[in-house]
N, C-alpha and C positions, 0 to 999 in steps of 0.2 A: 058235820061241817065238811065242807069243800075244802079239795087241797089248794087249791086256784080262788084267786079274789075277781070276782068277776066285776067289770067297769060297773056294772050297778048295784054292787053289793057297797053297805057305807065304809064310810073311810074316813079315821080320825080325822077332826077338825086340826088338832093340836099333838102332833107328832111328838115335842118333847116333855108331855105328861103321861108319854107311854114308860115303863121299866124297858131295861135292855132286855131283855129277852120274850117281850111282848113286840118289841121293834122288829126284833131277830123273826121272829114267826110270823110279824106283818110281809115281813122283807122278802122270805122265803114264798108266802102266798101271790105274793105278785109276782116276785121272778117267774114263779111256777104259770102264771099267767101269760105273760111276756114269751116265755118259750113257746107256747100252745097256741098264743097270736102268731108269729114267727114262722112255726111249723104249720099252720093249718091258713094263714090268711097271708101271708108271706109282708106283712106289715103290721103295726101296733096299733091298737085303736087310743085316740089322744087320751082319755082318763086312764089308760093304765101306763102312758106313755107320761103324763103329769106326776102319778102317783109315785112309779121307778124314781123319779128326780127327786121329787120332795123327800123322800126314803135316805136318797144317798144323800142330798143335803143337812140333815138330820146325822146322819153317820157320820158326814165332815163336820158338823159342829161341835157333837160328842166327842169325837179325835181329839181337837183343837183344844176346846176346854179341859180333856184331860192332860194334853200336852202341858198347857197354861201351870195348869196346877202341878203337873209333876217339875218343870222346872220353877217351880215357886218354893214348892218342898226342898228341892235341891241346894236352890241359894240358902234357905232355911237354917239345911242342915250343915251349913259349909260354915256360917256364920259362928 
């Protein structure tokens, strides 16, 4: 396996049917992407440029929802 997810290598349909640490290593392969476009092409090609976004999007809803839930527990536990 590549450390790098190359624009035509596939890419989940559905990012939050992945586990965290399936995201974490999706995550890692494209960054790893993203530098090597950067350094070598001195710009991003749009599918690894799409996929960074959907990634962090995906991070930020995961955040969110755990946010949700951890002050949901809290009022919970305060009742």
């Amino acid at each position: 396996m590549n450390s790098r997810l190359f624009p035509t290598d596939s890419f989940p349909e559905d990012l939050a049917a992945l586990e965290d640490i399936e995201l974490q290593v999706l995550h890692s392969r494209v960054q790893r992407q993203v530098d090597h476009e950067y350094g070598h092409e001195f710009e991003l090609n749009p599918e690894t440029e799409f996929r960074a976004a959907d990634i962090a999007e995906e991070f930020g809803r995961r955040e969110a929802l755990a946010s949700s839930w951890g002050s949901l527990l809290n009022t919970m536990l305060k009742a």
